[in-house]
C-alpha positions in Angstrom: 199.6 170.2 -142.7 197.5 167.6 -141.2 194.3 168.8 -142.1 195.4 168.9 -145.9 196.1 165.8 -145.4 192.8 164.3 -143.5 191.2 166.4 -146.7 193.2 164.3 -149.5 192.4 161.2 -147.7 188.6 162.0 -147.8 189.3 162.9 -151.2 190.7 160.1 -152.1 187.8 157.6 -150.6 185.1 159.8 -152.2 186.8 159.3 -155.3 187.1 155.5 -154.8 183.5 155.2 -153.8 182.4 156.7 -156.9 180.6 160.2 -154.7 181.4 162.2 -157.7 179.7 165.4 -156.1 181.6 165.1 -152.7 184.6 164.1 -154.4 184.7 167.1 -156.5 184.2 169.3 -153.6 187.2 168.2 -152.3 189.2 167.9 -154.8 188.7 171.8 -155.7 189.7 172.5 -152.2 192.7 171.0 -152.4 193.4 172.4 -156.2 193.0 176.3 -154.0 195.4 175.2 -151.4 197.8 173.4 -154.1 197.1 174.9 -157.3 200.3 173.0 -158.4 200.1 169.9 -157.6 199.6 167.7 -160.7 197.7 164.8 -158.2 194.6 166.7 -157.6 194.6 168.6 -161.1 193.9 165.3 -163.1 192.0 163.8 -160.5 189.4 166.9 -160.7 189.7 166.6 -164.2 188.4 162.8 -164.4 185.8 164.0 -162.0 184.8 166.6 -164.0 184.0 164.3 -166.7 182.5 161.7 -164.6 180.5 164.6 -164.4 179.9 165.5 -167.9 181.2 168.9 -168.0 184.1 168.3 -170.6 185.0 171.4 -171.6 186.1 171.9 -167.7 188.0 168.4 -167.9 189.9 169.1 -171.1 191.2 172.2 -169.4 191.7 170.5 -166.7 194.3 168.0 -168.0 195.6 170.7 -170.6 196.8 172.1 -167.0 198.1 168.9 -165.2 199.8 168.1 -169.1 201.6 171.4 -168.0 202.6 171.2 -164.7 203.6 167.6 -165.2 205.6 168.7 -167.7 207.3 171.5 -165.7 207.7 169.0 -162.8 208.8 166.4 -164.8 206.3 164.1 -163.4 206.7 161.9 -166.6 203.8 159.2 -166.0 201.5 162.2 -165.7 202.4 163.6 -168.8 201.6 160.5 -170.4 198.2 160.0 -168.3 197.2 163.6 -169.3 198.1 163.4 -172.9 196.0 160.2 -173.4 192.9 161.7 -171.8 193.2 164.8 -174.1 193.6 162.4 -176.7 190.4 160.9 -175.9 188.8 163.9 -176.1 190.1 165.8 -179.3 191.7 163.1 -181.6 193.8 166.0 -183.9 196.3 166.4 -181.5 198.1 163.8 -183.1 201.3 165.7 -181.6 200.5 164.6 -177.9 201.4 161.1 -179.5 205.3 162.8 -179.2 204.7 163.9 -175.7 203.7 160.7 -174.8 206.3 159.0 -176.1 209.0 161.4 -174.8 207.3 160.7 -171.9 207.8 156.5 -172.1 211.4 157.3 -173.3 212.1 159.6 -170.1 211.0 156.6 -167.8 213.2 154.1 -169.4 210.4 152.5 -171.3 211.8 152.2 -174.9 209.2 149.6 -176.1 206.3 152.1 -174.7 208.3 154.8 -176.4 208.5 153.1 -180.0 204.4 152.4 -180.0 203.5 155.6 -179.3 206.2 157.2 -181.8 205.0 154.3 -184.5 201.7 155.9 -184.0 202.5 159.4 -184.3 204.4 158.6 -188.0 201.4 156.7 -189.0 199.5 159.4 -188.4 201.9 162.4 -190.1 202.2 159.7 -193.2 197.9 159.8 -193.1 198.4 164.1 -193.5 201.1 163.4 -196.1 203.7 165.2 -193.5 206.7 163.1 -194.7 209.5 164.9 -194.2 208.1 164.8 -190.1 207.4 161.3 -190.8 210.9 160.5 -191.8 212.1 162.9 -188.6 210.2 160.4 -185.8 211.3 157.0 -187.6 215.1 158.7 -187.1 214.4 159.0 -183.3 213.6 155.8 -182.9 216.1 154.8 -184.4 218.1 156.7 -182.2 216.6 155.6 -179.1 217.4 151.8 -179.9 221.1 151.7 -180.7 220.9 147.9 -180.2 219.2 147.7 -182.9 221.8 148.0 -185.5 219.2 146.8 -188.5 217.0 150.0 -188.3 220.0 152.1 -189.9 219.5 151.0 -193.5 215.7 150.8 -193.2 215.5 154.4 -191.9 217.3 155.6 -194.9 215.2 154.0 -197.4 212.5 155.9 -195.6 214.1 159.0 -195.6 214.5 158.5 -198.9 211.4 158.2 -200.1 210.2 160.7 -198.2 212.6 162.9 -199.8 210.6 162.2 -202.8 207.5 162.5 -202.2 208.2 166.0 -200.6 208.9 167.0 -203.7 207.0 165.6 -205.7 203.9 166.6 -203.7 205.2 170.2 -202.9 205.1 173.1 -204.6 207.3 174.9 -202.8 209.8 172.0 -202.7 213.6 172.9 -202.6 215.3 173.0 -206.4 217.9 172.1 -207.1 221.2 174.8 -208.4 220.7 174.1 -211.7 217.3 174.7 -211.6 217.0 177.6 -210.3 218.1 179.8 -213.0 215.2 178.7 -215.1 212.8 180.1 -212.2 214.7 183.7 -211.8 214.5 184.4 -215.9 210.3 183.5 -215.1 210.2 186.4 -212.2 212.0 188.5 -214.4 209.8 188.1 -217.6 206.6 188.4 -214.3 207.9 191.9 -213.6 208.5 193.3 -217.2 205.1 192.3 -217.8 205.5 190.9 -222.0 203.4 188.0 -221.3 204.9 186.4 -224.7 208.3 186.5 -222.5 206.5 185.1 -219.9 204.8 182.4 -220.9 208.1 180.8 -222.9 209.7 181.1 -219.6 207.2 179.3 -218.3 207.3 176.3 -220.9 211.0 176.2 -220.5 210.8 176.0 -216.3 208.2 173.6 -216.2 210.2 171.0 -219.1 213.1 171.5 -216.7 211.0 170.4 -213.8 210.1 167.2 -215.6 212.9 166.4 -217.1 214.0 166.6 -213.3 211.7 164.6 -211.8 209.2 167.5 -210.2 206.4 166.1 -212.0 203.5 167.9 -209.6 205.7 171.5 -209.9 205.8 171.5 -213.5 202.0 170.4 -213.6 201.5 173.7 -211.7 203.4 175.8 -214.1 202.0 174.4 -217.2 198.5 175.2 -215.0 199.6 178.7 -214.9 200.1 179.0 -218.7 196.6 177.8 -219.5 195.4 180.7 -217.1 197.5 183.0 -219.5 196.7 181.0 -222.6 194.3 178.2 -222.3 194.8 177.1 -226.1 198.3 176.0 -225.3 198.8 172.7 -226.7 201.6 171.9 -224.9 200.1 172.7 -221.8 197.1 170.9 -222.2 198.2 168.2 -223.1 200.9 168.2 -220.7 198.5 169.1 -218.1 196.0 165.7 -218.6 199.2 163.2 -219.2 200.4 164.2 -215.7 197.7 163.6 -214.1 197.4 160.0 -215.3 200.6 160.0 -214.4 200.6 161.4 -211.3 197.4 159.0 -209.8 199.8 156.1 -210.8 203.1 157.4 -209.1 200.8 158.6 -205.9 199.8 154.6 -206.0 203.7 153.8 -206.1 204.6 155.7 -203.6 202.2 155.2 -201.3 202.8 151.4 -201.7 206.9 152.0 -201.0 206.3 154.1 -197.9 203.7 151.5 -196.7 206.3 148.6 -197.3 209.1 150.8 -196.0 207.0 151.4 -192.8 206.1 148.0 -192.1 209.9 146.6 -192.8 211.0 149.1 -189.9 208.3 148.6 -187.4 209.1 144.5 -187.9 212.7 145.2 -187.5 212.6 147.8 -184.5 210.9 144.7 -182.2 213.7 142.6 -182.7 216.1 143.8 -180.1 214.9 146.1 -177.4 217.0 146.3 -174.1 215.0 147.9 -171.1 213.6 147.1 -167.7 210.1 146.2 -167.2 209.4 147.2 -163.7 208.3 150.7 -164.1 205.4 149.4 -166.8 203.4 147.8 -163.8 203.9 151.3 -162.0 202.6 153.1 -165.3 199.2 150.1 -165.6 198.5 150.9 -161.9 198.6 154.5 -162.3 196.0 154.4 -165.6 194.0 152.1 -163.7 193.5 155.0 -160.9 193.0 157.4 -164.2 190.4 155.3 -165.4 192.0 154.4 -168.3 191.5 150.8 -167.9 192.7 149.5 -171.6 196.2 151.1 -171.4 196.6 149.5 -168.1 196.1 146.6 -169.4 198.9 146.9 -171.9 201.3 148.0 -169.7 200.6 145.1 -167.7 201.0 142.8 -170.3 204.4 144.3 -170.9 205.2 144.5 -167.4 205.0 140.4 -167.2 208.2 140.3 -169.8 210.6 140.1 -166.9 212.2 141.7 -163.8 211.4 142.0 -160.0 207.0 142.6 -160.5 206.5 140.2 -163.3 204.0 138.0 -161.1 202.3 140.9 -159.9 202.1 142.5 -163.5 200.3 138.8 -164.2 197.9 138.9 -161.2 196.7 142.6 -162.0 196.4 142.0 -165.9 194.5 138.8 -164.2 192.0 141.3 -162.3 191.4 143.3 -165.4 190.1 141.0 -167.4 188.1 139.1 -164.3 186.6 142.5 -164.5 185.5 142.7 -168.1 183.8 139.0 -167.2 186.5 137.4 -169.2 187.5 134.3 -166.7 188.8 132.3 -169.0 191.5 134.8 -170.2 192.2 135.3 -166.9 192.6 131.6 -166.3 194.6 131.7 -168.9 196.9 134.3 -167.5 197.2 133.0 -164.1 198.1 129.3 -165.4 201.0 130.9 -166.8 202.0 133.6 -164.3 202.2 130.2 -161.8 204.3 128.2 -164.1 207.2 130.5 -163.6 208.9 129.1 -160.5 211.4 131.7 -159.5 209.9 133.8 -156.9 209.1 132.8 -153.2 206.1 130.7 -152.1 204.1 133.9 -150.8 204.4 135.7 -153.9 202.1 133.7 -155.5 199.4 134.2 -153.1 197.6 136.7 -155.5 197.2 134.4 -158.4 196.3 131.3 -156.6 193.8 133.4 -154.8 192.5 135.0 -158.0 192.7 131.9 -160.2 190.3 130.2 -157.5 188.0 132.9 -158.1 188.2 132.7 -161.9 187.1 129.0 -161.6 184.8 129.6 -158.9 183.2 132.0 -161.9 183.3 129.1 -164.6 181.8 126.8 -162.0 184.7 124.6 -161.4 184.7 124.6 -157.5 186.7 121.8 -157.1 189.4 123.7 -159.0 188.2 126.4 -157.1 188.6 124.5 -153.5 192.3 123.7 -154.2 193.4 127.2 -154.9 192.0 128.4 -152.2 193.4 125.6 -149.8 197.0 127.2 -151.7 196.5 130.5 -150.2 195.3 129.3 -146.6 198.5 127.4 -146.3 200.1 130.4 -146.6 198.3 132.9 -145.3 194.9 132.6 -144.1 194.2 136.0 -143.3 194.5 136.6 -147.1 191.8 138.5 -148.2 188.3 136.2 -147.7 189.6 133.3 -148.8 188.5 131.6 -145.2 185.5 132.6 -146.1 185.6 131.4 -149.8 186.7 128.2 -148.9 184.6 127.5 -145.9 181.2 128.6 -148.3 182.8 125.9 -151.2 183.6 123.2 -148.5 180.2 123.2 -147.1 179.2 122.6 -150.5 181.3 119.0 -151.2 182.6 118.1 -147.2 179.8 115.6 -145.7 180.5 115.6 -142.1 181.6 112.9 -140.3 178.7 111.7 -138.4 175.2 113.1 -138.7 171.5 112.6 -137.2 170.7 110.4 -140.3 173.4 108.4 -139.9 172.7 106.8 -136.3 170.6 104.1 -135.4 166.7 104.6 -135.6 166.0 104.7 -131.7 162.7 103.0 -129.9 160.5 105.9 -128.4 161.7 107.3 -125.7 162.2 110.6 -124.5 163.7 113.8 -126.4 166.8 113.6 -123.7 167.2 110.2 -124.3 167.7 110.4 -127.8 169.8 113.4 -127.6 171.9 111.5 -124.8 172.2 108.8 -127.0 173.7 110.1 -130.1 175.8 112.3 -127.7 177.4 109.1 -126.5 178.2 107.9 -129.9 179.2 110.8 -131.5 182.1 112.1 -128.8 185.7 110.8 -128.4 187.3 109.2 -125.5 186.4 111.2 -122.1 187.7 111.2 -118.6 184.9 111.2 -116.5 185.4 113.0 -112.9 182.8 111.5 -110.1 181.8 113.6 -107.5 180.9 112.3 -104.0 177.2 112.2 -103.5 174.8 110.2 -100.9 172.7 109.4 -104.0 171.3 110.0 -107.2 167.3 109.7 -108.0 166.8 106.7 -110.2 164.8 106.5 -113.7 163.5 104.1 -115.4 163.8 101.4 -113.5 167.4 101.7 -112.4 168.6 100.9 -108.7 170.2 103.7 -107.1 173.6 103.2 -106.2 176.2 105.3 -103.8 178.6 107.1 -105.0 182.0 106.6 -104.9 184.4 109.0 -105.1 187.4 109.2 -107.4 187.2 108.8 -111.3 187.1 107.1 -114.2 189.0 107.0 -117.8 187.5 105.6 -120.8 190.7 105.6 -122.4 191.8 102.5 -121.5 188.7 100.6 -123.4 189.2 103.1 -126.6 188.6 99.7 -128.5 185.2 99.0 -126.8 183.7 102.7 -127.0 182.4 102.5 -130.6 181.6 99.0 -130.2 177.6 99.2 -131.6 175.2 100.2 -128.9 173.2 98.0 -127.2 169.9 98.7 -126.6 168.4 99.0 -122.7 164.9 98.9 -121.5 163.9 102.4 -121.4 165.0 102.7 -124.9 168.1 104.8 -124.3 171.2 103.7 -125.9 174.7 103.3 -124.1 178.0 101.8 -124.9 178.3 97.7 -124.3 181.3 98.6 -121.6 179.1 100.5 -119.3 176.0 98.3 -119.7 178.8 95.3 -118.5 180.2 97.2 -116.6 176.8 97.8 -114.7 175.6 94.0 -114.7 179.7 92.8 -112.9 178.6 95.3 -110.5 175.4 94.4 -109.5 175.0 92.5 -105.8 174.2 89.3 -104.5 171.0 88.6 -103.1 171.0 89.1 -99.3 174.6 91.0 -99.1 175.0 94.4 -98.8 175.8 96.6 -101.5 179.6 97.1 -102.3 179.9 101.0 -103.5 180.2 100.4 -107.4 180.7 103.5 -110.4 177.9 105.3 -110.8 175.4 104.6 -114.0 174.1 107.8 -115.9 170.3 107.0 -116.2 167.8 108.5 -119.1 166.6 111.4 -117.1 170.4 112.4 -115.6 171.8 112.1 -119.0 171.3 116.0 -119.1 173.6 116.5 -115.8 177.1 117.3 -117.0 180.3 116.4 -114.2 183.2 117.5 -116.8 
């Protein structure tokens, strides 16, 4: 059990990584071990076409549409049938799986697109009657919607007629039908006088009734039998004047009739929209990047992932290069304040990097100082912001900033701007017999104890005054050092010690 499962986790990375070749070895070891598992079926079949052999992909998700089907894995199914889809167009009928599949999940508005495309395509083939069938199961599948009841009749309707007026072997009605049995009867006594006024009298029937393309066929059949009959002739070219112009009707009524439902059917649609951010996640895996994006944008509608259906459609269109749309999108996933502070991590973070991409750092600097708040192990954003900080924070104090200094020594100067630059200190002295003197400096003895420079905070960025050797120290100590100094012909009184040039290096902290 383990190792199957170190091998799907290889399989997975290989996959991720784009290592098509390793990936697909894999990925058929697991398919021997687990010929069932609908997983690693589609994932060897998007490999395979990575690949370019298509003809093993197509039967590839032919066989994960089957045993998604049998498992009722329901995203699966609808994963499968698209990629099929993608491949062989005619099998307009996987439009019905998929939106079984939808319907199955609780996703009625994914449901109703895919069955609206499966009508428009059986009204393309001029399959009405299975036309009229799907618009009745939507209707069924949004009982809400109380105002698709009439506009589904009127469709059923018409499709009633165009059925038979575009079928030969359209049901009659009972009074018509004698008219047809007196024509087989005349057919098998072979008198083809008797059978061609059986004919003429079957086919006025059918127009008087309405069957205008049926009693064009007839009246066909008689000019095979007798192609000087007038009446069929000439009944023969009226029709099909007549028949271009009611096709044109017709057509136009269906179209109106189609459009009047799909309006109405939006109207009112009760369902959850947590399990589309599931669905767009799953595509995205699948490499169907477009459909993920839809389900995403349905998935921001409402309900527990609606700011995370916002940050991912975010990503999905920062990955096409289109930052502005995903501006667009974040700016309105963060004006919905209902959810915690944390949750909006993912679109501050990501709507920094869409106006990092339009070169708005600023922008850019304050969405990333959102996250950090928050969470500063978030990703890179320490990173992010540090790089972008660097770019507009001037530090506090720099080299240019500090007085031009006299020459003196690389120490000296280094000492110098040292002393200006750091904050209050407490400076510990240690008891020595004496320290060498530099530049002119007495040498004084140490005294032991130490000393805080926190009591003349005021005084220590007082400007620097300047001293002989060209070093620079604070006014205090330089006062300090001239109080302390003795009088002539008295002996020394032990006094603080004075840092010179060359001991500026020597650190007592």
């Amino acid at each position: 059990m383990a190792e199957i499962n170190r091998l799907k986790e290889q399989a997975r990375n290989f996959y991720q990584k784009a290592e098509w070749e390793k990936a697909r070895r894999a990925v058929e070891q697991i398919a021997s071990i687990e010929p069932e598992n609908s997983e690693f079926t589609l994932t060897l079949a998007n490999i395979y076409q990575q690949l370019g052999e298509d003809r093993k992909g197509l039967d590839m998700y032919e066989k994960t549409l089957r045993l998604s089907e049998k498992s009722r894995d329901f995203s699966r199914v609808i994963a499968a049938s698209k990629k099929i889809l993608s491949i062989d167009k005619d099998r307009i009928e996987l439009y019905n799986k998929i939106a079984e599949g939808y319907h199955n999940l609780g996703l009625k508005s994914g449901a109703v697109r895919e069955w609206i495309r499966y009508a428009d395509q059986l009204k393309i083939r001029s399959d009405f009657t299975a036309m009229a069938a799907v618009y009745q199961r939507i209707t069924d599948s949004v009982p809400e919607n109380s105002s698709l009841g009439e506009s589904c009749r009127k469709i059923r309707q018409l499709a009633d007629q165009a059925v038979s007026d575009n079928s030969e072997d359209a049901p009659e009605p009972a009074d018509i039908v004698p008219y047809r049995r007196l024509v087989d009867v005349a057919l098998k006594m072979g008198q083809a006088k008797k059978i061609i006024e059986t004919q003429q009298s079957y086919a006025r029937v059918l127009q008087r009734k309405g069957f205008t393309r049926k009693a064009k066929a007839v009246y066909q059949k008689i000019l095979e039998r007798d192609p000087g009959n007038e009446e069929a002739l000439s009944k023969v070219l009226s029709s099909s004047e007549d028949s271009v112009a009611d096709d044109k009707k017709l057509q136009s009524e269906l179209l109106e009739a189609g459009k009047n439902f799909q309006e109405l059917v939006w109207d009112k649609i009760n369902e959850t929209y947590e399990p589309y951010y599931d669905l767009g996640m799953l595509f995205r895996q699948e490499g169907l990047k477009d459909e993920a994006i839809v389900e995403f944008q349905n998935s921001i509608k409402g309900g527990g992932r609606q700011l995370k259906g916002f940050e991912m459609l975010a990503v999905s269109f920062l990955e096409q290069g289109d930052y502005g749309l995903a501006k667009e999108v974040l700016s309105q996933g963060l004006s919905i304040r209902k959810f915690l502070d944390n949750e909006y991590v993912g679109l501050h973070y990501n709507l920094g990097v869409a106006h990092e991409q339009l070169g708005d750092f600023q922008k850019a600097l304050y969405e990333y100082e959102q996250v950090y708040i928050i969470d500063i192990t978030y990703k890179d954003v320490a990173k992010r912001l540090r790089d972008l900080e660097s770019k507009f924070k001037v530090p506090h104090q720099t080299a240019s900033s500090l007085p031009e200094p006299s020459a003196a020594s690389p120490a000296a100067t280094r000492a110098g701007a040292e002393a200006a630059a750091e904050p209050v200190l407490t400076v510990e002295v240690i008891p020595q017999t004496a320290i060498p003197s530099a530049g002119g400096e007495e040498s004084l003895p140490a005294e032991s104890g130490s000393t805080s420079l926190e009591e003349t905070d005021q005084d220590r960025y007082i400007p620097a005054d300047q001293g002989e050797d060209g070093s620079y120290q604070s006014a205090e100590l330089l006062a300090e050092e001239t109080a302390l100094e003795p009088d002539a012909g008295s002996a020394p009184e032990p006094a603080p010690i004075v840092l010179s040039q060359k001991d500026k290096g020597l650190s007592f902290l």
